[in-house]
C-alpha positions in Angstrom: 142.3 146.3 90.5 143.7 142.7 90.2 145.2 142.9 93.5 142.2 143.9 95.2 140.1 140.9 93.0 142.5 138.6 94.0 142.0 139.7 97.8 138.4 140.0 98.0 137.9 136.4 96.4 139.5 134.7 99.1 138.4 136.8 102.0 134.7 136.3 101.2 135.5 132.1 100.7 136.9 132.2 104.5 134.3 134.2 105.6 131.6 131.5 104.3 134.1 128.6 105.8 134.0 130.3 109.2 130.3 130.5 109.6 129.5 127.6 108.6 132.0 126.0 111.2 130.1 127.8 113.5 127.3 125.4 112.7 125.3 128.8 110.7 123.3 127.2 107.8 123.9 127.7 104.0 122.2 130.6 103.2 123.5 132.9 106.2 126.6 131.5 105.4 126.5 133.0 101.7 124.9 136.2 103.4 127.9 136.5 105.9 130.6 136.0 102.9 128.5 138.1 100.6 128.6 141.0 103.8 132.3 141.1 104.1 132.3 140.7 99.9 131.1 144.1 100.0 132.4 145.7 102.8 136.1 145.1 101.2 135.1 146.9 98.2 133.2 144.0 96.3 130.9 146.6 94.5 132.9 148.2 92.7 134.0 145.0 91.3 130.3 144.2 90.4 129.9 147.3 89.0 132.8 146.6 86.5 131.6 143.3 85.6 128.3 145.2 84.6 129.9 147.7 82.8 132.3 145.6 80.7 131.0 141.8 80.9 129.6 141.9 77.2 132.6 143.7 76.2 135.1 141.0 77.3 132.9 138.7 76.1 132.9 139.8 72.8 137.1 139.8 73.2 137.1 136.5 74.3 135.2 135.6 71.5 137.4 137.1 69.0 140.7 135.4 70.9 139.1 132.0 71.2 138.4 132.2 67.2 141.5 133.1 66.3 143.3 130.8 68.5 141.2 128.1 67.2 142.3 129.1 63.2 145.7 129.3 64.4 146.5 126.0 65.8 144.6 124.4 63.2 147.1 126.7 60.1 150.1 125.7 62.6 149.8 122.2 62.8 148.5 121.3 58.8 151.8 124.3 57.9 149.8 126.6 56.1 150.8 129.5 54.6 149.7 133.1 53.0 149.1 131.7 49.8 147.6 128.3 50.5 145.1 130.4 52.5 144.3 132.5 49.7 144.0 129.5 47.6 141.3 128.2 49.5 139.4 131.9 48.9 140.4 131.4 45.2 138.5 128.3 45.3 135.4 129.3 46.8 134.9 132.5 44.6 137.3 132.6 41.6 135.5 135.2 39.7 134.6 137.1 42.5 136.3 141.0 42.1 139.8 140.6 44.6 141.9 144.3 44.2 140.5 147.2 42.7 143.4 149.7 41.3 141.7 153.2 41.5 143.8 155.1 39.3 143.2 152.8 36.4 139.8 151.3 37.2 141.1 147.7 36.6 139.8 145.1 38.1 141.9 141.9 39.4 139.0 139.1 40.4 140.3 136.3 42.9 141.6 133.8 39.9 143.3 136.3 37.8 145.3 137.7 41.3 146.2 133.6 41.6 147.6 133.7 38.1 149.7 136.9 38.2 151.2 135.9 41.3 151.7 132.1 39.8 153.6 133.9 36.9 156.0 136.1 39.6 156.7 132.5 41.1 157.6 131.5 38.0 159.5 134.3 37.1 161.4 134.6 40.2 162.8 130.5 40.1 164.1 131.4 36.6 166.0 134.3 38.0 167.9 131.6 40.5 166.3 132.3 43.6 165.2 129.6 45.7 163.3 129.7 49.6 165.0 132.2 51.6 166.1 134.7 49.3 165.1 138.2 49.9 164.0 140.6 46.3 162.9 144.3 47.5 159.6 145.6 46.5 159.8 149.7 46.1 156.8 150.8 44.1 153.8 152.8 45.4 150.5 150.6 46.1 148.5 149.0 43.4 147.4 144.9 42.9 151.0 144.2 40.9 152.7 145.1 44.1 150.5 142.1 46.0 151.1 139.6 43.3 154.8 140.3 43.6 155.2 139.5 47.5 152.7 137.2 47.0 154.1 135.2 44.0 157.6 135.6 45.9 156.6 133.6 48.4 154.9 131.0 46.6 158.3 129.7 46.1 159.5 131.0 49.6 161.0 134.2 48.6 161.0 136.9 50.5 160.1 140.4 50.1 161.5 143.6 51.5 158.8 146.2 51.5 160.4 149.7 51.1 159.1 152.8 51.8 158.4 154.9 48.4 159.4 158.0 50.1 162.6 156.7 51.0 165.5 157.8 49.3 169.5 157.7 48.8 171.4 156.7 52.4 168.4 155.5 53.7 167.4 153.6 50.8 170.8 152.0 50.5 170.1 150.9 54.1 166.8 149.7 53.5 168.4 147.4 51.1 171.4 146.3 52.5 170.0 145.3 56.1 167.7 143.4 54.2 170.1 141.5 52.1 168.2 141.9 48.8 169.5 140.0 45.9 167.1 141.9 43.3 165.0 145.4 43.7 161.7 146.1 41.4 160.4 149.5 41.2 157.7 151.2 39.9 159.1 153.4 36.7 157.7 156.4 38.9 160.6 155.8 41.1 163.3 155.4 38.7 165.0 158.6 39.5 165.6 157.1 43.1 167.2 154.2 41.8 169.0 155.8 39.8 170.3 158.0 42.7 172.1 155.0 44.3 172.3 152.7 40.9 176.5 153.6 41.5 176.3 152.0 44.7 174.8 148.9 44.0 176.2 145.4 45.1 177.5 143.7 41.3 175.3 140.8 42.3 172.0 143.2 42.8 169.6 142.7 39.9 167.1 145.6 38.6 163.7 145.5 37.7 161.2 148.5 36.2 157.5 147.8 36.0 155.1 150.5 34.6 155.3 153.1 31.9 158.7 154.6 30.8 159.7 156.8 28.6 162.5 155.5 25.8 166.0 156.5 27.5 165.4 157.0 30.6 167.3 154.4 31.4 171.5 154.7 30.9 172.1 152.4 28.4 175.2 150.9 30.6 172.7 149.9 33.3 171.6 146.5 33.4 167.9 146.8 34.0 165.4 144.6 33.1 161.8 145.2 31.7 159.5 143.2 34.7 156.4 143.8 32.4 157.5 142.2 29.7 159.1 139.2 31.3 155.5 138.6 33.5 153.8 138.8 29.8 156.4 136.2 28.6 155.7 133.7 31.5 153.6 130.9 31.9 150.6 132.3 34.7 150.5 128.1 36.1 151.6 127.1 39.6 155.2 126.9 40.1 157.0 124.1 39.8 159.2 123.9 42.8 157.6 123.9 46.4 158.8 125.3 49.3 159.2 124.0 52.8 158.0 127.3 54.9 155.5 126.9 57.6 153.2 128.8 59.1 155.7 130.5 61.8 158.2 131.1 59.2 159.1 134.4 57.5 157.2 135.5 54.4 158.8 139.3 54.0 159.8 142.4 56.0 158.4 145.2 56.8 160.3 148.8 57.8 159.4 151.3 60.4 158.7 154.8 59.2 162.0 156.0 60.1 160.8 158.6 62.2 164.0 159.0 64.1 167.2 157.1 62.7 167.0 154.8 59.5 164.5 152.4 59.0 164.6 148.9 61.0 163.4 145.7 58.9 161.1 144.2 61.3 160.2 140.7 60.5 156.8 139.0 59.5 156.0 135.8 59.0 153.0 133.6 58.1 151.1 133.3 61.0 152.1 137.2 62.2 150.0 138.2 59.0 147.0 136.2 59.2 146.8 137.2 62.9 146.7 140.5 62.4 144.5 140.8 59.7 142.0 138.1 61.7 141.9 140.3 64.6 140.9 143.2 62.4 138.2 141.1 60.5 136.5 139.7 64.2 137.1 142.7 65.9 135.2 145.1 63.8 132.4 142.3 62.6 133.8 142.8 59.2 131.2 140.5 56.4 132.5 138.5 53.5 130.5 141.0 51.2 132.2 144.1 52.5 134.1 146.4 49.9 137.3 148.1 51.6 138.6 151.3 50.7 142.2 151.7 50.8 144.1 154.5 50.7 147.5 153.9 52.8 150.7 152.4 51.3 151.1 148.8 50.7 154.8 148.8 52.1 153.3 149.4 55.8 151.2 147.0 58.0 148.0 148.9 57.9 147.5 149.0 54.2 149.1 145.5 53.5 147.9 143.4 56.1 144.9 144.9 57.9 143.7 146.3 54.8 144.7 143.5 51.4 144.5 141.0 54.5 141.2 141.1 54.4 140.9 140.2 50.5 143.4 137.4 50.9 142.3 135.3 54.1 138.9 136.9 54.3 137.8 136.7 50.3 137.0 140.3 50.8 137.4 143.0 48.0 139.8 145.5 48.3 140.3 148.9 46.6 143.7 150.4 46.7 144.0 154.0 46.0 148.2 154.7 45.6 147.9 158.1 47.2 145.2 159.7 49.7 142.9 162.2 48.4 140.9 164.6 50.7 138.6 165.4 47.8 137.9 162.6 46.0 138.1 160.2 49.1 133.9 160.2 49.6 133.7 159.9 45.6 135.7 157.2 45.4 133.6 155.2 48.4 130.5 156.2 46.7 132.2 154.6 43.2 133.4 151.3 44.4 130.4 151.1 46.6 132.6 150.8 49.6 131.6 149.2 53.1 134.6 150.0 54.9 137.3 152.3 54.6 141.0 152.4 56.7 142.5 155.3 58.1 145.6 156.1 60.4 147.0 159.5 61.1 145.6 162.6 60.5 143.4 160.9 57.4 140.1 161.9 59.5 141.4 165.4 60.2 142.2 166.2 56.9 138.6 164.7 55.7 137.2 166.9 58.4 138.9 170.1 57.2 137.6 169.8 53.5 134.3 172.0 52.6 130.7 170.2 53.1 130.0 168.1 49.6 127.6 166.3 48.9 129.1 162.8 48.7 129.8 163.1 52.1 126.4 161.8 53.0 125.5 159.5 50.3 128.1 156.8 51.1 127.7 153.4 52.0 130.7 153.3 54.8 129.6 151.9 57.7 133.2 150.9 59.3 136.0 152.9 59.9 139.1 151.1 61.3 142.6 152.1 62.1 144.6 153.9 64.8 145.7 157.6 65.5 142.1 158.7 66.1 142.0 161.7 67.9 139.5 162.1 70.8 138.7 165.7 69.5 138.4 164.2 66.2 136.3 161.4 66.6 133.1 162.7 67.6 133.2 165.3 64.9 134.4 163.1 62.4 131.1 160.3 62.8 128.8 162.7 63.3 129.4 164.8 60.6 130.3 161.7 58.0 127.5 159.5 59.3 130.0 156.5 59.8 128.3 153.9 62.6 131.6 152.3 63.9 135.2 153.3 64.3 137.8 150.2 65.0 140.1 151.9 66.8 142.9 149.7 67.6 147.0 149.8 68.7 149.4 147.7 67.2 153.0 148.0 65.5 154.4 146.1 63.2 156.6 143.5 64.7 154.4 143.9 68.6 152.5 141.0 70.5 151.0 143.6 72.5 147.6 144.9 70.1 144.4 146.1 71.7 141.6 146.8 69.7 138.3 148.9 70.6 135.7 146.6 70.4 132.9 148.8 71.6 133.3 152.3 70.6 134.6 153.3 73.8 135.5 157.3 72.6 139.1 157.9 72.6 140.0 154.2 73.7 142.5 152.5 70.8 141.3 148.7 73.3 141.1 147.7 76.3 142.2 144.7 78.8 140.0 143.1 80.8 139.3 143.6 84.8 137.5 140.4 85.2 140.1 138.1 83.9 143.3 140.3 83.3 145.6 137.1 82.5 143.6 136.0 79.8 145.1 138.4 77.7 148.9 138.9 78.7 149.9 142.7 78.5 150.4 145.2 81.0 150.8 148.9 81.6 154.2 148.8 83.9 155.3 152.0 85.7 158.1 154.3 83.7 160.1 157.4 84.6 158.4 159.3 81.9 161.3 161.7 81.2 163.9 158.5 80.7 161.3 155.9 80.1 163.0 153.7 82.0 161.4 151.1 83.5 160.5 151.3 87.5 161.1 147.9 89.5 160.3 146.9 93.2 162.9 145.3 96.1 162.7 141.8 94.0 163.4 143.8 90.8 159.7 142.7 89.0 158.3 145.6 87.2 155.3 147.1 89.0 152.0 147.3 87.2 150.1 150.6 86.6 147.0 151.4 89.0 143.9 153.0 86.5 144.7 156.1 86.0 148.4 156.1 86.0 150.3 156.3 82.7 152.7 153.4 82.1 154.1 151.9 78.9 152.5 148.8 77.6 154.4 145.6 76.8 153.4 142.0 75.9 154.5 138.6 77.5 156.9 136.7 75.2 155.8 133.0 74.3 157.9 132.0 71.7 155.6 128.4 71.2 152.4 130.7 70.8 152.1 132.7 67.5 149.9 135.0 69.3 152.7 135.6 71.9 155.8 135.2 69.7 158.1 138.1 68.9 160.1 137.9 65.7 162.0 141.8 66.1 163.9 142.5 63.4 166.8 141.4 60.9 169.2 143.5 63.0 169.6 141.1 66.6 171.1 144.2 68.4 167.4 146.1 67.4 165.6 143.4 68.9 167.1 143.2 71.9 166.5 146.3 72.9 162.7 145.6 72.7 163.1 142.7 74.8 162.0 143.3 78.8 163.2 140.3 81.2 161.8 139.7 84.5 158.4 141.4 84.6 156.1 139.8 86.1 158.5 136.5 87.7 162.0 136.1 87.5 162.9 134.5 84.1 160.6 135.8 82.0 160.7 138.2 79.0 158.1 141.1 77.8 157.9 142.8 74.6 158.4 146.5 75.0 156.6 148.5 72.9 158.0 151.7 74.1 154.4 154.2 74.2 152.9 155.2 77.4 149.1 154.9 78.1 146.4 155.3 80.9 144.4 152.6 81.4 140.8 153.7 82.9 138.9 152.0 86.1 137.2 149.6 83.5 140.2 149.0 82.0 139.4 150.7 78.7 142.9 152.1 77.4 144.3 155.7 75.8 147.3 156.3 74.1 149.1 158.9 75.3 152.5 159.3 73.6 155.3 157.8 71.4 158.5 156.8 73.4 160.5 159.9 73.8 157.4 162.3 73.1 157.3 163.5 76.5 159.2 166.6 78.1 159.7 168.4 81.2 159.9 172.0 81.4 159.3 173.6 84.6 158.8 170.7 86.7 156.0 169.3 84.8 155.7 166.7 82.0 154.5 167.9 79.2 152.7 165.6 76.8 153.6 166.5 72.8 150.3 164.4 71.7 148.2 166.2 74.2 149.5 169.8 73.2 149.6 168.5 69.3 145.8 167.7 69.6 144.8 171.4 71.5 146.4 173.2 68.9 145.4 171.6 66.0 142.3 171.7 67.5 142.4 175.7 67.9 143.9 176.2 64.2 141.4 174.3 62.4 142.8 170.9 62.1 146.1 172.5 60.7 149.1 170.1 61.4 151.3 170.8 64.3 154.3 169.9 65.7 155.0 170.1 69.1 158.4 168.9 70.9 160.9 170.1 73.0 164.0 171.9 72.6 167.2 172.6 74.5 168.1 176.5 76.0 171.8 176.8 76.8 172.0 177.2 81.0 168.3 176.5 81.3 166.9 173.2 82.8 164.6 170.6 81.5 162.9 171.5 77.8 161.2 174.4 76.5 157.9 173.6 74.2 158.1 174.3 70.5 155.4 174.6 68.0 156.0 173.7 64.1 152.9 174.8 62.3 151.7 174.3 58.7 150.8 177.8 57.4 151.3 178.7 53.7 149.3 182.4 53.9 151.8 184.4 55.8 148.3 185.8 58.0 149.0 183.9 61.1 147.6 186.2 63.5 150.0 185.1 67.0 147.8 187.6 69.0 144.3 185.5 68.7 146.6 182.4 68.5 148.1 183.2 72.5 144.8 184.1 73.3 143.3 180.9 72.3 145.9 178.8 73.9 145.6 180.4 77.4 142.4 179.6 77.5 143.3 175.7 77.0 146.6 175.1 78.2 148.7 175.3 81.1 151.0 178.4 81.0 153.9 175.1 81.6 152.7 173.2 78.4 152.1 176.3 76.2 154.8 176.5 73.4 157.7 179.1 74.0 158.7 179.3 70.3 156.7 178.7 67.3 158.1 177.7 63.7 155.7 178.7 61.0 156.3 176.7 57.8 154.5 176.2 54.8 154.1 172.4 55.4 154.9 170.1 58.6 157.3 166.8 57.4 155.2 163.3 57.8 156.0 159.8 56.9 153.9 158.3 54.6 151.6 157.2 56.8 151.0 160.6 58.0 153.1 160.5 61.4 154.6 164.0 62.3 158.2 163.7 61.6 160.2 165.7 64.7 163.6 164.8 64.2 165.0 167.7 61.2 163.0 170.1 63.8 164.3 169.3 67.0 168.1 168.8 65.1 167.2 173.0 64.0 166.0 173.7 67.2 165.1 177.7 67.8 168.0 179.2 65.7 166.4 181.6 62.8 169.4 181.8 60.9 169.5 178.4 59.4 165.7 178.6 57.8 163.3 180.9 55.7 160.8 179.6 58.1 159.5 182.4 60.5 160.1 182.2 64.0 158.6 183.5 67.1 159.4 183.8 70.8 156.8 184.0 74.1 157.8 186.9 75.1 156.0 186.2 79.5 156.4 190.1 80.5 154.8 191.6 77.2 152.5 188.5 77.0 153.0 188.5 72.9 155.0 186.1 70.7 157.2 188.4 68.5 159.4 187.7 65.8 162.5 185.6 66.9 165.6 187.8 65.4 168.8 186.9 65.2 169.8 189.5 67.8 166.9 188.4 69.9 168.2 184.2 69.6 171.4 185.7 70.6 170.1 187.0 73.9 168.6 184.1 74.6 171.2 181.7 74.2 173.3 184.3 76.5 171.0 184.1 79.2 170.3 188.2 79.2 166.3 186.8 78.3 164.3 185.8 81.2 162.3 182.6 80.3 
């Protein structure tokens, strides 16, 4: 589409020059442009215009106002916290964090206080601006004040992963460089897992209830409570020199394949994202957000607390989602607006019909991972006006955001003026991802339609552009892209393919490496994942592919969640036929009582794919696609042996 705009312009612009040098007057000369306009495809540009015109306004909008805030934050060196003390002026009083489990309530001045006293508290430990202190508790407002108060004094904080544990929690803290770790006392069993491991210089902190000797008395751990009661809840003493483009804590990736990577955010990374969310979705300064996704991840922290912190929104943090008491909790707190990511609306849509599913006051639902055979279920049934869908990871400069509704669409770019925005869809050999370049060696853009994965132009003087990658260098370079679109230049790469429609609406289509080929098609895990879940009543599935001794490209496996042992494969293989290719339809399934996820409820593939089809290594049941019988049937040991020998046709 851009090439042809960028034709058509021009053509019609000579074509008014010509006639009127053939003496024509004005108004056939617009007539004889606006002919040859049209004739070279000029209504289907109109058309889009119509379609999408208050669309990209409404983006433009939201980039203009954020751009605006920006520069104004970048050039007076603002901060996180002098932005929240500008919403602790206006509204001191006014109800900040919400902690569910507890029912306390942390107003804007009393969240201003606690954090003062971890300031405070952390200068008297002898940390100063630059120092990192790991955070590893599940959510609730303490864990806020800590980053918060941490980087009052410009302290930074590593967020770990509760679910995290022994190698990979060692990792977690290492790469970050922590000089201190507090953890919630429903955690101390972790810690004490890697407590022999510990740098000498690494100092221990246990906030929460725990029981008398728990702790081994030879361990020098420190009572965080008690200290925080003990310290004065006034401003710090000592001032940083951070501004707004400089780092204010880390962040880890789930960890879905490998050990986690510390991806680094700073200031003005954090208030973008969290202003993007608030525009985007029309979000009001009296909304009440429901939260029930972990602090140590973007979502929750940033598009979710963001709101309460640079917004002066209220913010109720639930530590662990609950399918059951999710629409009672809304109806409670009197929620507005509730976050999801995942599988959170398919789980919501499996539960029974209750009542408080329709006396709620949620009228927004933002996050990402919406599935298009979710979503219209999941509105119509729960009454819930708008979803804001949007894409974004944690350390990208690439995020789109559905503005509109647009079913199925996590955001769009525009087709009127594609370079407002910088990001692209650039062509990919889906089975090695790698990226597909012309005779010059520039990367060539994706036509609608055509799946390609999205990256971000790097401008390293524009927060909106900047990439800050990780703490590891070698991590971040391989996210970097150079010459895309002109020789010099460098592209975020975010590593997820998409399809970009005619009106430049955009679908995610899978995660980097999520793709296999089996029988000389490409087979798409998310798109197979969503059918069968689909079919199974919103039961979690796993679908990837798995290597067969002597047999070419990937053959599809299934893991499925099924505790009841009454998995009936007969009306399972009928079901499927009718919805799938016979290419993308699973060879082997894995029946296990639950499917792994992250905390954030991503489908964890990499144990599975390690196991591969073997039976003998698993109480999990097994089963094979047997083609000629047209039945799965129970994967033996002697039957896996045939397999792998070849003596089983496939």
């Amino acid at each position: 589409m851009d090439g042809a705009v960028s034709v058509r312009g021009p053509l019609s612009v000579v074509s008014v020059g010509v006639a009127r040098y053939l003496g024509a007057c004005w108004k056939w000369s617009f007539a004889v442009g606006f002919g040859v306009y049209l004739c070279s495809g000029g209504w289907s540009f109109i058309y889009t215009v119509a379609r999408t015109i208050r669309r990209d306004i409404s983006g433009l909008w939201v980039l203009i106002r954020v751009k605006h805030i920006v520069r104004r934050y970048l050039r007076d060196r603002s901060t996180i916290p002098s932005i929240f003390a500008e919403r602790v002026a206006l509204h001191p009083d006014k109800p900040a964090l919400v902690e569910e489990a507890t029912g306390e309530v942390w107003s804007f001045s009393e969240l201003d206080k606690r954090s003062d006293a971890v300031a405070r508290w952390a200068l008297e430990q002898g940390w100063k601006s630059g120092d990192v202190v790991a955070v590893f508790m599940e959510g609730r407002p303490l864990m806020v004040a800590m980053w918060l108060g941490l980087a009052k004094v410009g302290v930074e904080a590593a967020l770990i992963n509760f679910n995290v544990r022994k190698d990979s929690l060692l990792h977690c803290l290492e790469v970050s460089e922590a000089q201190g770790i507090v953890f919630g006392a429903e955690l101390v069993d972790a810690v004490l897992e890697i407590s022999g491991s510990l740098s000498g210089h690494m100092k221990l902190f246990w906030t929460g209830p725990l029981p008398a000797g728990r702790l081994p008395p030879d361990l020098p751990v420190h009572d965080l409570d008690l200290q925080l009661a003990n310290t004065p809840q006034t401003p710090p003493p000592v001032k940083h020199n951070k501004g707004f483009n400089d780092r204010l804590f880390y962040v880890y990736t789930s960890g879905t394949t490998g050990l986690p990577k510390a991806a680094i955010v700073v200031h003005s990374r954090y208030y973008r994202i969290a202003a993007f969310g608030y525009y985007s979705f029309k979000l009001r300064p009296d909304d009440i957000i429901y939260t029930c996704l972990p602090l140590y991840h973007t979502a929750g922290n940033i598009m979710g607390v963001g709101q309460c912190l640079v917004h002066g929104l209220t913010v109720v943090i639930r530590r662990r989602f609950s399918a059951s008491r999710f629409w009672d909790d809304c109806i409670r707190y009197k929620c507005t607006v509730v976050q999801y990511i995942g599988e959170i609306c398919r789980y919501l849509l499996s539960q029974p019909v209750r009542p408080s599913e329709a006396s709620h006051s949620v009228r927004v639902a933002f996050g990402n991972g919406l599935r298009p055979n979710v979503w219209e279920a999941f509105t119509n049934r729960f009454s819930v006006k708008q979803i804001g869908e949007f894409y974004g990871a944690t350390e990208c400069n690439c995020s789109i955001a559905n503005l509109d509704g647009k079913m199925g669409a996590c955001g769009f770019n525009s087709m009127i003026l594609p370079n407002v925005y910088p990001i692209r869809l650039l062509q990919v050999d889906e089975e090695s991802m790698e990226l597909i370049r012309d005779r010059s060696g520039l990367c060539i853009t994706c036509r609608p339609g055509e799946p390609g994965v999205l990256v971000g132009r790097i401008n390293q003087q524009d927060p909106l552009r900047r990439f800050d990658g990780y703490v590891n260098q070698e991590a971040t370079n391989k996210k970097i892209v150079h010459n895309v679109f002109q020789k010099g230049d460098s592209a975020y790469l975010s590593g997820d393919l998409m399809v970009m429609d005619k009106l430049g609406y955009i679908y995610f289509r899978d995660r980097s490496g999520d793709t296999f080929r089996w029988r000389g098609e490409n087979v798409s895990t998310t798109e197979v994942e969503t059918i069968l879940s689909g079919l199974l009543n919103q039961t979690d599935v796993a679908v990837y592919g798995i290597s067969v001794p002597g047999v070419e490209g990937k053959a599809g496996m299934a893991a499925i969640a099924d505790s009841t042992d009454s998995f009936d494969c007969k009306t399972f293989l009928q079901e499927m036929q009718k919805s799938l290719p016979s290419y993308a339809r699973p060879l082997f399934l894995r029946l296990s009582p639950k499917v792994d996820t992250t905390g954030t409820f991503k489908i964890q593939k990499t144990r599975l794919q390690k196991e591969g089809f073997d039976p003998r290594h698993s109480g999990d049941r097994f089963y094979f696609l047997n083609a000629r019988a047209g039945c799965y049937e129970a994967l033996t040991e002697e039957l896996y042996n045939s397999i792998v020998e070849g003596k089983v046709s496939l």
